[in-house]
C-alpha positions as CSV (number, residue, x, y, z in Angstrom):
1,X,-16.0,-27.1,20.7
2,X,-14.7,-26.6,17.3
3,X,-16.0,-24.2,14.8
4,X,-15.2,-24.0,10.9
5,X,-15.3,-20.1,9.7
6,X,-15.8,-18.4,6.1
7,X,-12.6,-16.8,6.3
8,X,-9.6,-15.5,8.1
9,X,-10.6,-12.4,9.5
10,X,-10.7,-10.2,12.8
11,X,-9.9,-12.0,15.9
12,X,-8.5,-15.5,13.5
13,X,-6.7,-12.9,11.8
14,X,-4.9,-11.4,14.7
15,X,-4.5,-14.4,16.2
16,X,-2.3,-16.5,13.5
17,X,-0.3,-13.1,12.8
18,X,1.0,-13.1,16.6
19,X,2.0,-16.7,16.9
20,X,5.8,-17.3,16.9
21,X,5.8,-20.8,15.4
22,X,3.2,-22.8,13.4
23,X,3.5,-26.4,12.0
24,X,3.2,-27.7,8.6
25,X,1.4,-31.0,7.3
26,X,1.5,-32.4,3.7
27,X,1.7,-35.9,2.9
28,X,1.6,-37.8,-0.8
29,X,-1.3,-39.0,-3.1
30,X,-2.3,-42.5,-2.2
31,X,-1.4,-45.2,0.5
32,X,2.6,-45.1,0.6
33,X,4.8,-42.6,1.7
34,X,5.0,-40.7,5.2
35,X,2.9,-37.9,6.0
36,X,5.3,-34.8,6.7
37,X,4.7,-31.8,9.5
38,X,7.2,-29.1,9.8
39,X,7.6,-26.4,12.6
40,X,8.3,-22.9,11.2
41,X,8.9,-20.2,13.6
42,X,11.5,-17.3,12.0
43,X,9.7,-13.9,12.5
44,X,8.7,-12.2,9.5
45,X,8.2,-15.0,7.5
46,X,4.1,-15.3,7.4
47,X,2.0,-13.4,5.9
48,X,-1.8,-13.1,5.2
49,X,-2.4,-11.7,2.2
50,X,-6.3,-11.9,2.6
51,X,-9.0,-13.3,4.0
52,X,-8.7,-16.7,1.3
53,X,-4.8,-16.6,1.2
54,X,-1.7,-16.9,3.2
55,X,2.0,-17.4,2.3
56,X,5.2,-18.4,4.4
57,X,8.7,-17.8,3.0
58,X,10.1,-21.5,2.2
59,X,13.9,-21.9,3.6
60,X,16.5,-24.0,2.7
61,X,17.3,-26.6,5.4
62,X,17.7,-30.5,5.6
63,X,14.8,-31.6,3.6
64,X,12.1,-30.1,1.1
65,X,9.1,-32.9,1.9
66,X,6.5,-29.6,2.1
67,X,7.7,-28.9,-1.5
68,X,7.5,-32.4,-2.9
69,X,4.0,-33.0,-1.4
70,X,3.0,-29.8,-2.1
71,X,4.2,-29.9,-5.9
72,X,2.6,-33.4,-6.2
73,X,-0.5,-32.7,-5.2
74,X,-0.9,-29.5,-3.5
75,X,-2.4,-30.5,0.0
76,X,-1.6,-28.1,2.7
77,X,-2.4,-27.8,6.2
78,X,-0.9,-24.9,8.6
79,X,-1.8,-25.1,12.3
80,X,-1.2,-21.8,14.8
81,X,-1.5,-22.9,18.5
82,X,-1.7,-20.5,21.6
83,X,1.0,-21.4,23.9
84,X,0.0,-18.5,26.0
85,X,-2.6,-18.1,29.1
86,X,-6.2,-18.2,26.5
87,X,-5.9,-21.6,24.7
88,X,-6.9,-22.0,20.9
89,X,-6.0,-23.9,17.8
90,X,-6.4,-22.5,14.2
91,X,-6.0,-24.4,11.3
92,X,-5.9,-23.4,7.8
93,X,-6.7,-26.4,5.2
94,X,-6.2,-25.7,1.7
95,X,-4.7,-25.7,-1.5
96,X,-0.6,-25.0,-1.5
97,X,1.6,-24.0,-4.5
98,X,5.1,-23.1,-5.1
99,X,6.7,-20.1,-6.2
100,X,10.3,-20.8,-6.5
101,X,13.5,-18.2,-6.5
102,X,13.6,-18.6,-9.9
103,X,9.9,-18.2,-10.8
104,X,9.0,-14.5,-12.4
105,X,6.7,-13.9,-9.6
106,X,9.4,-14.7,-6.8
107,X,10.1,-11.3,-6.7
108,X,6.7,-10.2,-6.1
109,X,6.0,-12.6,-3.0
110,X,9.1,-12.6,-1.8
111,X,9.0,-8.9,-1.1
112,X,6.6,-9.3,1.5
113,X,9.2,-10.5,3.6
114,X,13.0,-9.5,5.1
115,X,15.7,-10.6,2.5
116,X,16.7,-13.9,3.9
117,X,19.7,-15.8,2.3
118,X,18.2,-19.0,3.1
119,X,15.1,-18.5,1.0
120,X,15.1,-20.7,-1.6
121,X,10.6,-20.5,-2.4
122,X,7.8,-18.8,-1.2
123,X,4.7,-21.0,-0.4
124,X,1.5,-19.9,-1.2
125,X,-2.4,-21.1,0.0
126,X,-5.2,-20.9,-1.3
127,X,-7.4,-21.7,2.3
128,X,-10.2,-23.3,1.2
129,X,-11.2,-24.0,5.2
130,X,-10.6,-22.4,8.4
131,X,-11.5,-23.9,12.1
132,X,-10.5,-23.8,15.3
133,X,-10.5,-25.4,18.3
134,X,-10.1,-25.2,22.0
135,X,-6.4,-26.2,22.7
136,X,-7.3,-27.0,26.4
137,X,-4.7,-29.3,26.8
138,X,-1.5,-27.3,25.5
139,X,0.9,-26.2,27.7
140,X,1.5,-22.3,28.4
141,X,5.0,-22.2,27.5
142,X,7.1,-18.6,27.2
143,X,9.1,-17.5,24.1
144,X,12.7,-17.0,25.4
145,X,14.4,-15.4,21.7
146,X,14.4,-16.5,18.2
147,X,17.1,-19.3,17.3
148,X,19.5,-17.8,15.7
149,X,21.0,-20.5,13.6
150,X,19.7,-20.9,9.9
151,X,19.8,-17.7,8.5
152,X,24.1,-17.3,9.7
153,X,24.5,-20.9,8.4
154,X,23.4,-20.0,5.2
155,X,25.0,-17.0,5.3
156,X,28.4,-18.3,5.7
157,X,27.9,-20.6,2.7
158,X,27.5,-17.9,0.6
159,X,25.4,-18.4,-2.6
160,X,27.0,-21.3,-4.3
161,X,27.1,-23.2,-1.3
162,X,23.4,-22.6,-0.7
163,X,22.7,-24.3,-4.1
164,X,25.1,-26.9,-3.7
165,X,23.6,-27.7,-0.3
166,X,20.3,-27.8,-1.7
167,X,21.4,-30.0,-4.2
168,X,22.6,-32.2,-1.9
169,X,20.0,-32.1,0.3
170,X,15.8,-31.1,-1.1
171,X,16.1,-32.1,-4.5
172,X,14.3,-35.6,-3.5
173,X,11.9,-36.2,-0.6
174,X,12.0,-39.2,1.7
175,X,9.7,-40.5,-0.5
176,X,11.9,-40.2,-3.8
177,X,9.7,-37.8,-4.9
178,X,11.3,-34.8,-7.2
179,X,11.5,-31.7,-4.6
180,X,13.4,-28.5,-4.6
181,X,15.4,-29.5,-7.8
182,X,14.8,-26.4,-9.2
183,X,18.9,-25.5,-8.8
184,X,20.4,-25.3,-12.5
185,X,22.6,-27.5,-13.0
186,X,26.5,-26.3,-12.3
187,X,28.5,-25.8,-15.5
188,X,31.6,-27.1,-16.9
189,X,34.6,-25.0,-15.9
């Protein structure tokens, strides 16, 4: 059976800090529009900064809907499940904002994580509720390595091609709705 908590602490704590991957759900204000979940699984990149607030480091790839909803109306969901032997689900619902690479307190949140030439934000919650629940019916499933993809694509781009990728790519959602366009604008050469 389910149970709703005051905050993430002790064995929650522990819990969400050891998972390799966790998923992320936003969706836009009103009827229209899809709902968005995104896996996030690099190590390093979640943090709980107290029992009320967590933060994940935000990495360019192919789309930037957590952004856009997130922006819009600041929604936020992150689930943790146990894909090892003792089942359990933990979510954290809450409040979500965006601290871009070009905010002044980027610097501040980012350093809680390893330099990473993907990162392009750092996203910030404000958990306003925290439950769990019994996860009886996941698999137990074994985590071979991390995928080592992302962060060497990136790389490889070098730093103007990681802005003209974004560019390309998470300054609109799905949904049309304004996203990572935080990028300035190239100049005139």
């Amino acid at each position: 059976m389910g149970k709703t908590y005051d905050a993430i602490e002790g064995r929650l704590r522990a819990f969400v800090e050891r998972q390799p991957v966790f998923f992320v759900a936003t969706a836009p204000s009103g009827d229209a529009g899809h709902v968005n979940v995104s896996p996030k699984g690099l190590a390093d990149t979640f943090v709980v900064v107290d029992e009320h607030t967590v933060a994940y480091l935000d990495l360019t790839a192919s789309g930037a809907e957590t952004i856009a909803h997130v922006r819009q109306n600041g929604r936020i969901t992150l689930m943790f499940c146990s894909f090892e032997r003792t089942p359990n689900v933990v979510r954290l619902h809450g409040r979500g904002r965006v601290v871009s690479l070009y905010d002044d307190e980027y610097a501040a949140w980012a350093s809680r994580f390893p330099d990473n030439p993907a990162a392009r934000a750092v996203v910030v919650v404000d958990v306003e509720r925290v439950s769990d629940s019994c996860g009886y019916a996941l698999p137990i499933l074994a985590v071979q390595e991390e995928r080592d993809v992302l962060t060497p694509n990136m790389a490889r781009r070098g730093a103007e091609g990681v802005v003209a990728y974004r560019r390309r790519k998470n300054a609109v959602s799905i949904d049309g709705l304004p996203a990572f366009d935080d990028d300035p604008a190239p100049t005139a050469g």
